[in-house]
C-alpha positions in Angstrom: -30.5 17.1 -2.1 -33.1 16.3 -4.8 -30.8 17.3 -8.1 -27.6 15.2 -6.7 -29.8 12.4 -6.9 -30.0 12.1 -10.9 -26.5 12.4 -11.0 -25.6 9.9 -8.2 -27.5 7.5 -10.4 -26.2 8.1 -13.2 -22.6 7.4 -11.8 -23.9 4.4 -10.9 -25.2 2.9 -13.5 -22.0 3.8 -15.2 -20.1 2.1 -12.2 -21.9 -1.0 -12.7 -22.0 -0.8 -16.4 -18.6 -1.3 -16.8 -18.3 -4.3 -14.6 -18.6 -8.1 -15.3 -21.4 -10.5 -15.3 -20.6 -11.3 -12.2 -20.6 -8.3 -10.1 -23.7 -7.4 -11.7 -25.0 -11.1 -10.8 -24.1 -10.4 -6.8 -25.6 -7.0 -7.1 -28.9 -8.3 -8.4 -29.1 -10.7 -5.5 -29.0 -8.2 -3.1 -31.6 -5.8 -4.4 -34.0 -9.1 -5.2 -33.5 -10.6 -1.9 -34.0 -7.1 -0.3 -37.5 -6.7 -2.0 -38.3 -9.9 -0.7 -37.4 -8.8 2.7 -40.7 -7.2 2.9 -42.8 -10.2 2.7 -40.7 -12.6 3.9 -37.9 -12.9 7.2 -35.1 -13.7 4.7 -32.4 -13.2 7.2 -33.8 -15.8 9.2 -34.2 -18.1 6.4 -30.9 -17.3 4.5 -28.6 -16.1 7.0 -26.4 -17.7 9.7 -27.8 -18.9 12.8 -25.0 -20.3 14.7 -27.3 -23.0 16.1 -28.8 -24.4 13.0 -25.6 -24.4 11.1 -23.9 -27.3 12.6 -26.0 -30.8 13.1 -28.3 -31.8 13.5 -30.1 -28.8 11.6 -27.0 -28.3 9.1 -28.3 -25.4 7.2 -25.2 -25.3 5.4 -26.7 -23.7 2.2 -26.7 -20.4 4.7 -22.5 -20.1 4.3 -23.4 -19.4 0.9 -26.5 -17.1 1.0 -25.8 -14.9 4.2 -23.7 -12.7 2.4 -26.5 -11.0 -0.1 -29.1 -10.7 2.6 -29.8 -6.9 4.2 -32.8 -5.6 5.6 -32.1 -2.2 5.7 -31.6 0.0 2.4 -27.9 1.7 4.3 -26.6 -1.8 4.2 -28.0 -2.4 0.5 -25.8 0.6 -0.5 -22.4 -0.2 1.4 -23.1 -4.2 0.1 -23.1 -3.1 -3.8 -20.9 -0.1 -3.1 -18.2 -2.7 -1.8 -19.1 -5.4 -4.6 -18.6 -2.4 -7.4 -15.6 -1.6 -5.7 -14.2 -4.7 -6.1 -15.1 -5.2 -9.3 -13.4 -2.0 -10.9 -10.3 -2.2 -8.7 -9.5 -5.6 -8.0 -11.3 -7.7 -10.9 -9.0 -5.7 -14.0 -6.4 -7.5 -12.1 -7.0 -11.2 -11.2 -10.1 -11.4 -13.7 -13.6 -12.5 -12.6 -13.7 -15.8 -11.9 -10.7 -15.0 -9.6 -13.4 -12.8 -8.0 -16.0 -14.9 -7.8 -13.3 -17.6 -5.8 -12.4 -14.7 -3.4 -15.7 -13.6 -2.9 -16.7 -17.2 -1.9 -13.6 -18.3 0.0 -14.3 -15.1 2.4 -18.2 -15.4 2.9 -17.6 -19.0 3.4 -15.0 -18.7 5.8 -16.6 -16.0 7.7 -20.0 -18.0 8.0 -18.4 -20.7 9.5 -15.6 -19.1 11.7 -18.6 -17.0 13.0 -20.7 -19.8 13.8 -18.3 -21.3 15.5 -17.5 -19.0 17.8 -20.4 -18.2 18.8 -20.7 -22.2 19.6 -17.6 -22.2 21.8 -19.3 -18.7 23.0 -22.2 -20.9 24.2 -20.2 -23.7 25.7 -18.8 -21.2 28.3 -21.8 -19.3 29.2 -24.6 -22.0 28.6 -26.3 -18.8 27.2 -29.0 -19.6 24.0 -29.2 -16.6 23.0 -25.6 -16.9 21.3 -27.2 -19.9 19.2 -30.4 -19.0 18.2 -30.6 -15.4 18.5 -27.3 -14.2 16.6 -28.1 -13.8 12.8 -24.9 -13.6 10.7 -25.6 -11.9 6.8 -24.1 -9.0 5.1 -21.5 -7.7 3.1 -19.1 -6.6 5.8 -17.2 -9.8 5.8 -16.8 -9.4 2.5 -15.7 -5.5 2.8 -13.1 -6.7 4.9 -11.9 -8.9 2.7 -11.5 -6.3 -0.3 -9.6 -4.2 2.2 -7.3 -6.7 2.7 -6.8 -6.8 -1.1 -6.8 -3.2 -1.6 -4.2 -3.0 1.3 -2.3 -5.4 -0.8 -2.4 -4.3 -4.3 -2.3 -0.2 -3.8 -1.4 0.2 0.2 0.2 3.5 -0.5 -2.7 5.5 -1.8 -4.0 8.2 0.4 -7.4 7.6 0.8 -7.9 11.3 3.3 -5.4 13.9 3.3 -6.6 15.6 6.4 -5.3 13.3 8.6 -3.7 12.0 6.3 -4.8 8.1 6.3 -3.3 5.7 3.8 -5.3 2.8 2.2 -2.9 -0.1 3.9 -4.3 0.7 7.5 -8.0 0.9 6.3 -9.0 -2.2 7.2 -7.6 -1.6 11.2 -9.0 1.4 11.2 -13.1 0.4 10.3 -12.4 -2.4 12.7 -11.6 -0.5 15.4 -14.7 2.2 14.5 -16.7 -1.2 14.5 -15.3 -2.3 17.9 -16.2 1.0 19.0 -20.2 1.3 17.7 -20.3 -2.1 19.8 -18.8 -0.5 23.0 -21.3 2.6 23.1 -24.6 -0.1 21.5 -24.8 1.4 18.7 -24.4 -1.9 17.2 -27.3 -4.1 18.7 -25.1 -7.3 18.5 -21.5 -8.4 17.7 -21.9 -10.3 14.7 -21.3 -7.5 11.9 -18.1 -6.7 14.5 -17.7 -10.6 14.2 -18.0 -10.9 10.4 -15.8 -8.5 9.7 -13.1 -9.1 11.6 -12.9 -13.0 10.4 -13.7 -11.5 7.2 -10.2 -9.1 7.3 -8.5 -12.8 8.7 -9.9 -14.9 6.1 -9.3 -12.7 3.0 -5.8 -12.4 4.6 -4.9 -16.3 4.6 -6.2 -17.0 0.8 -3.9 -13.6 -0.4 -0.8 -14.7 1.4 -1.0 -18.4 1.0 -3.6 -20.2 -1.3 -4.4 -17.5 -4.8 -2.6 -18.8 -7.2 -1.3 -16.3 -10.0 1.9 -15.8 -12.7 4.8 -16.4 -9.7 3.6 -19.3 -8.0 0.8 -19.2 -5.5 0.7 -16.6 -2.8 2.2 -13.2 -1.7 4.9 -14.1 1.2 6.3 -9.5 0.7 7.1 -8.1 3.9 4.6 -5.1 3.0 1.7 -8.0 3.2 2.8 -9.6 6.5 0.4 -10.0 9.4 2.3 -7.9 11.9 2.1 -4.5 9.3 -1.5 -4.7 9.9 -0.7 -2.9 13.6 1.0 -0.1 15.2 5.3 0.4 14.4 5.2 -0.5 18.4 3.3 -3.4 18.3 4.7 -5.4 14.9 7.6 -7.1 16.6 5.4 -8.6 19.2 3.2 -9.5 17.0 5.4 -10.4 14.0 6.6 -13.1 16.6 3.4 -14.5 17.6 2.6 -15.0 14.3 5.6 -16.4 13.1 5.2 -19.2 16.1 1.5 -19.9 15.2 2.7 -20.1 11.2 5.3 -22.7 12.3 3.5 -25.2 13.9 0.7 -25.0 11.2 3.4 -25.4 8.7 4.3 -28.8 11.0 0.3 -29.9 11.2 0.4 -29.4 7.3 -2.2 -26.7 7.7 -0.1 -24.0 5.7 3.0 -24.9 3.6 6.2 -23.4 4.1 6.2 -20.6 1.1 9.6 -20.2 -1.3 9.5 -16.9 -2.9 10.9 -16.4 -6.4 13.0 -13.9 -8.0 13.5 -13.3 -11.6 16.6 -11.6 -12.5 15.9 -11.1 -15.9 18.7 -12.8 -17.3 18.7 -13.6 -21.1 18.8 -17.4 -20.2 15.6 -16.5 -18.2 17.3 -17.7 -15.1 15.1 -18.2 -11.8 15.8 -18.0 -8.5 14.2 -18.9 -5.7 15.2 -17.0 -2.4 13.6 -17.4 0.8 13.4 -13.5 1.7 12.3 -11.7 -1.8 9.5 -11.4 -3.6 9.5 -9.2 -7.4 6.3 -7.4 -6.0 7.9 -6.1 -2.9 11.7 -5.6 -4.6 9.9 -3.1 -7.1 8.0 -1.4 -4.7 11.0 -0.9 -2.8 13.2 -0.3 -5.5 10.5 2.8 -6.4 10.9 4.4 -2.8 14.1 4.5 -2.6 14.3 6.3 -5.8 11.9 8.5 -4.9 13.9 9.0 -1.4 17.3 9.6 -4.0 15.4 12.2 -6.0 14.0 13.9 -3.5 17.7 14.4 -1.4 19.4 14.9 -4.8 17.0 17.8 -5.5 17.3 19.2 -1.9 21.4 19.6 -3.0 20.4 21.3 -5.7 18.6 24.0 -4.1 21.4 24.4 -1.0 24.0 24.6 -3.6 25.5 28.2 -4.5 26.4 28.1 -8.1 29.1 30.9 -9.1 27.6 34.6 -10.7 29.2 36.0 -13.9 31.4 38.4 -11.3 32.9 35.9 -9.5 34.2 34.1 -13.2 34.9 37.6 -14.2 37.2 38.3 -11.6 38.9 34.6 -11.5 39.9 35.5 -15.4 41.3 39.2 -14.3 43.5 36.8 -11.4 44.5 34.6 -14.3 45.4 36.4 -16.9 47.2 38.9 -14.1 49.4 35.6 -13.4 50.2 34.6 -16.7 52.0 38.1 -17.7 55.3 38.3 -17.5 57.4 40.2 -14.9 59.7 41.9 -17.7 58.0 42.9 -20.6 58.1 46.2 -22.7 61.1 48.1 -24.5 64.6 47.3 -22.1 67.1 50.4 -22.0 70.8 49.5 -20.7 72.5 52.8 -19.6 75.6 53.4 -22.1 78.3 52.2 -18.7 76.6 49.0 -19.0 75.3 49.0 -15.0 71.8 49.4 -15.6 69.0 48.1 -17.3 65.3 49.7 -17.1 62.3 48.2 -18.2 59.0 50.1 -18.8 55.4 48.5 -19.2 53.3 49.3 -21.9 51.1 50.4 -20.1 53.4 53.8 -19.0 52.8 52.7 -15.2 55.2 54.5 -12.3 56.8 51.7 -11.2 59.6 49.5 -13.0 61.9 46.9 -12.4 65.5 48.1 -12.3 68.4 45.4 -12.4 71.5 46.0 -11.1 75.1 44.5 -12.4 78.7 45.3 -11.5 80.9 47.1 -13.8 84.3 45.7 -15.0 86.9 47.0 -12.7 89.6 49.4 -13.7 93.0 47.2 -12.9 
């Protein structure tokens, strides 16, 4: 195992060479703050504790620090691994500073939505332990959050062949392995399961309705909607539920009622604004279903028996068989005029003889 190490590192250094001063910024924060993990109880000090968050502590400056602190070296790999990740898949595409907004809108949303859970936790069991004794910190919020994004920008690309498991239902998929180290206490408490399921919700709510980019603000594509985070079975039910809660935050002017627009390309660089399409999702259906034509055009193809050199032989013997004439050769008349015989060219035994009558003798 000692000679993969050298080139482990050496991939990533390169990894996080070719990022941006920001990734590398995060990155640094995590290894610093996990160094001073040895001599100080940063987690304590820096991460979420449900009871001192909210007054009359208020240790607000925790929604912004919790994310960077780990105590264990695994978690100080899968904190920069997701942070790298981001940064060479999703920051070519919105840019850094659109990053650095995501990065904060998630950890910030997940400190909070944690905490105050774990408060209404507490009101119904009158049990301390859910405000004083739950530490919220790491990078799994955040890894939720990039999933959500990934699931977004490349939801098609296989990440294992065998099963074959596509990159959209990722982020499902680690949350139900999560749920599942909880049930068997693997996980000592519920708060990574916590942060990252609110991380997977929060990253959710600023990608469909608040990033702003080129179109407008927002990605309202079918591919993106809440339901197609589930099962086949379980997206009408759910697609339903969601479309009632939407409604009445769109009435409490929580969310905004989204208009999706459509350019049609038009030399007058016409737009129009359609409640039901988005460009994203029209060319990423407009590439299956040519993929779908190809694919049954090519399966004609192969089913289809094209004719041999015989069979074209044989139709030009039939035609040319058709086109000569019945009567054709040297004609003979007998010297009584009553008969006339014509012979092929060809010498063959049979001929056609033509009878006429003979003048009678009055």
């Amino acid at each position: 195992m000692n000679r993969y190490l050298p080139v482990a590192r050496q991939h990533f250094l390169t990894a996080l060479a070719s990022t941006s001063v920001v990734v590398k910024a995060i990155c640094a924060a995590v290894f610093l703050l996990y160094l001073l993990s040895w001599a100080v109880d940063t987690v304590y000090v820096l991460g979420v504790t449900p009871g001192y968050l909210f007054p009359p502590n208020f240790w607000i400056w925790t929604l912004v620090t919790h994310a960077v602190v780990e105590k264990h070296l695994i978690d100080v790999a899968v904190s920069v691994g997701t942070v790298i990740a981001a940064g060479r898949l999703l920051e070519p595409l919105w840019g850094a500073l659109e990053l650095l907004i995501f990065f904060a809108v998630v950890n910030v949303s997940v400190g909070l939505l944690a905490g105050f859970s774990y408060l209404l936790t507490y009101v119904a069991t009158f049990n301390l332990d859910y405000l004083f004794a739950v530490r919220v910190h790491g990078m799994l919020g955040f890894l939720g959050g990039v999933l959500v994004a990934l699931k977004q920008t490349m939801g098609d690309m296989t990440v294992l062949r065998v099963p074959q498991v596509r990159l959209k239902v990722a982020p499902m998929l680690v949350l139900l392995a999560l749920a599942v180290l909880r049930l068997t206490t693997l996980l000592e408490t519920t708060a990574p399961l916590a942060a990252y399921g609110y991380g997977v919700l929060s990253g959710w709510v600023y990608l469909r309705f608040y990033q702003k980019h080129s179109r407008g603000r927002g990605d309202m594509s079918d591919h993106f909607a809440f339901a197609s985070f589930f099962p086949e079975i379980l997206q009408p039910v759910v697609g339903l539920v969601a479309g009632l809660v939407h409604s009445i935050l769109v009435k409490i002017k929580v969310c905004r009622k989204m208009v999706k627009r459509y350019d049609v390309g038009a030399p007058s660089s016409i737009t129009i604004s359609l409640p039901g399409t988005d460009p994203q999702d029209a060319e990423r259906r407009r590439q299956l279903a040519l993929k779908a034509l190809n694919e049954r055009l090519k399966r004609v193809e192969d089913q289809s028996a094209w004719p041999s050199m015989e069979d074209e032989e044989d139709e030009d013997e039939d035609e040319v068989r058709t086109d000569t004439p019945l009567l054709s050769g040297r004609e003979t008349t007998s010297p009584a005029g009553g008969a006339t015989t014509s012979k092929s060219p060809a010498g063959q035994e049979s001929s056609i003889i033509s009878f006429e009558d003979a003048p009678s003798n009055s």
